[in-house]
C-alpha positions as CSV (number, residue, x, y, z in Angstrom):
1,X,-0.5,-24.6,31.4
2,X,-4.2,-25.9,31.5
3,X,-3.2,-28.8,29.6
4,X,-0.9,-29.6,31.6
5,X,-3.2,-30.0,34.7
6,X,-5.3,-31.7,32.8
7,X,-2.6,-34.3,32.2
8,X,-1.7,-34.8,35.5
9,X,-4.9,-35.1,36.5
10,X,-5.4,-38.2,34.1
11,X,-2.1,-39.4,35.2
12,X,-3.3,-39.1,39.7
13,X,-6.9,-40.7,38.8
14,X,-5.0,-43.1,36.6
15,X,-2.8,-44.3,38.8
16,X,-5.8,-44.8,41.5
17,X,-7.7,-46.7,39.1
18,X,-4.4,-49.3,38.8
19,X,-4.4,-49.6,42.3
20,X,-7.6,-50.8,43.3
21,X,-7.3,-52.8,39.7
22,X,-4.4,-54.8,40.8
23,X,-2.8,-55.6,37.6
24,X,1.1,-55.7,36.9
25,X,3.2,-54.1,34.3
26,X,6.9,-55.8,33.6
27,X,9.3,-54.4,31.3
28,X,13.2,-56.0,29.9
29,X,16.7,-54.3,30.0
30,X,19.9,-55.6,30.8
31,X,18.5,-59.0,30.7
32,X,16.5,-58.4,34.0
33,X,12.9,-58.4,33.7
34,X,11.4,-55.3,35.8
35,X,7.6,-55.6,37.1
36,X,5.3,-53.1,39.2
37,X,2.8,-54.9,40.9
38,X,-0.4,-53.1,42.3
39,X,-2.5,-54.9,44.7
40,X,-4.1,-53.6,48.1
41,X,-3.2,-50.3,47.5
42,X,0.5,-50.6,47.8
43,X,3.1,-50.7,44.4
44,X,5.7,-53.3,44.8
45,X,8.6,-53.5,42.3
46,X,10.4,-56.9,41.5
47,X,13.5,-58.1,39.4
48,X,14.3,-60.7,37.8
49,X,17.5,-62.4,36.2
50,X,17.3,-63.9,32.9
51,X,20.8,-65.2,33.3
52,X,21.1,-66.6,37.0
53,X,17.2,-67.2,36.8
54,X,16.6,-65.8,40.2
55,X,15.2,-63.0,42.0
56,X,17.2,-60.1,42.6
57,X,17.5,-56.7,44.6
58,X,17.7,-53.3,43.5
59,X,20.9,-52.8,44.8
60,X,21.8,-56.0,42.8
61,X,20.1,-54.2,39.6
62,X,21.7,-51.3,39.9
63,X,25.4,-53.5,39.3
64,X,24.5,-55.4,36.5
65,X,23.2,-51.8,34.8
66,X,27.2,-50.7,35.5
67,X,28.3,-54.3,33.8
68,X,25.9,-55.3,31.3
69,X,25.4,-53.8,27.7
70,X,21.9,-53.0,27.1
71,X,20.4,-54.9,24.5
């Protein structure tokens, strides 16, 4: 149990530490490239198409996962 408070803990002051950092972590599936992007304090998630080459919504995201194979 204690180890597992301590790895939450790492995990809360972590995730402070990326927010006043402002740096951004992307990620591929589906041929959509994912990113989180911390800046100010605030998380904002973005997707991109690799296909269409455009900028697309969740709701659009969530689709192509139905349609696409993963890779």
């Amino acid at each position: 149990m204690r180890k597992y408070l301590i790895l939450g803990a790492m995990i809360f002051f972590g995730s402070i530490n990326l927010f006043s950092r402002g740096q951004n972590y992307c990620t591929r599936a589906y041929d959509v490239v994912s990113c989180l992007e911390f800046s100010d304090g605030t998380m904002k998630v973005t997707y991109y198409d690799l296909l269409t080459k455009r900028n697309i919504t969740e709701q659009e995201y969530e689709e192509i996962k139905k349609v696409r194979p993963q890779e």
